[in-house]
Residue, then its C-alpha position, 0 to 999 in steps of 0.5 A: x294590760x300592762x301599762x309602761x311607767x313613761x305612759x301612765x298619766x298623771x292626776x285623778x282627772x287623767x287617771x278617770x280618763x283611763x279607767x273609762x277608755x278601758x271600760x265595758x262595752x255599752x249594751x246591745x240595746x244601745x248601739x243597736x239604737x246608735x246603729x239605726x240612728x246613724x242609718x237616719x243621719x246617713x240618710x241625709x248625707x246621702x241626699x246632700x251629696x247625690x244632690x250635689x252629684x246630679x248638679x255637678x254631673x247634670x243627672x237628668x235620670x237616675x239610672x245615668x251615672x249610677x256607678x259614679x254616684x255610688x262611688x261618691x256616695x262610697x266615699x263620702x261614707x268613707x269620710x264621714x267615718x274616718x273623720x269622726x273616728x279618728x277625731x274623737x272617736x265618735x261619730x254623731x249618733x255615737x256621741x248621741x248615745x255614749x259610744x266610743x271607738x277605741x283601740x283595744x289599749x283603750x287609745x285613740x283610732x289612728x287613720x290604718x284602723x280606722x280605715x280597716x274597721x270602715x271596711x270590715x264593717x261592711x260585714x253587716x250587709x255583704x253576706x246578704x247581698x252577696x248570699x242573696x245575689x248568688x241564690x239569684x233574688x232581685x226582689x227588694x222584698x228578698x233582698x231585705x229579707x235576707x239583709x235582716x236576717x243576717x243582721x239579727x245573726x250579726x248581732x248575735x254573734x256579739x254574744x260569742x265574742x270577747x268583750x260582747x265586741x262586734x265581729x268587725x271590732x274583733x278583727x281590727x282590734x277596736x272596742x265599743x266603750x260606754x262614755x258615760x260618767 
């Protein structure tokens, strides 16, 4: 990577800063743990907004509304995800464990990227739902089955990739880096 004269920075505390946006990508074992923190956090953000949902909607049953409580759920992940990513880069559990989201420059995510890495994120639990739903399994049992399959094959693909980088980093030209001093 080439950087120009206009943007190199100045001073050992900006050129420490660097050298870490461009380190390596933490190990598996870590942001599998953020991974599985993040689902715990979420967990809570979904109560509160279905909470607020079924308020504002005066929900009196779960299957009423469902198609517009998932598309608020939807985009309160959306939120979540774009805030924290392009403020900082770090999600709650990421900063839990020194994880960071950054271009492949080693820069900040502007809103576009992050927007694309949120979507294709997503590749961690389509491919199941979809493979799932096409061999025709509605059993919850099959369904998670089939989800933690491709799970275990997802992550494992990060062997293959360059930089030990998450299939959906790949894509939208974004790298996990370790932030650790």
């Amino acid at each position: 990577m080439t950087v120009s004269p206009a943007s190199t920075p100045v001073g050992p505390s900006a050129t420490a800063s660097l050298e870490r946006a461009q380190g390596p990508a933490p190990s598996l074992r870590r942001r599998m743990a953020a991974f599985i923190y993040e689902g715990v956090l979420l967990f809570g953000l979904f109560m509160v907004v279905g909470f607020i949902y079924s308020v504002v909607t005066n929900q009196r049953h779960g299957l009423h509304g469902r198609e517009g409580m998932m598309a608020v759920q939807f985009l309160a992940l959306s939120a979540y995800f774009l805030w924290f990513w392009t403020h900082g880069g770090q999600t709650l559990a990421q900063k839990t464990w020194h994880i960071r989201v950054v271009t492949q420059a080693g820069g900040p995510v502007p809103l576009k990227q992050a927007l694309q890495r949120y979507l294709a994120s997503w590749l961690w639990f389509m491919p199941a739902w979809a493979g799932a739903w096409l061999a025709g399994w509605h059993q919850s049992k099959l369904l998670y089955g089939a989800m933690g399959v491709w799970i275990l094959i997802y992550t494992a693909l990060t062997w293959l990739l360059p930089q030990q980088q998450f299939l959906h980093d790949v894509i939208c030209k974004t790298r996990l880096i370790d932030t650790r001093a």
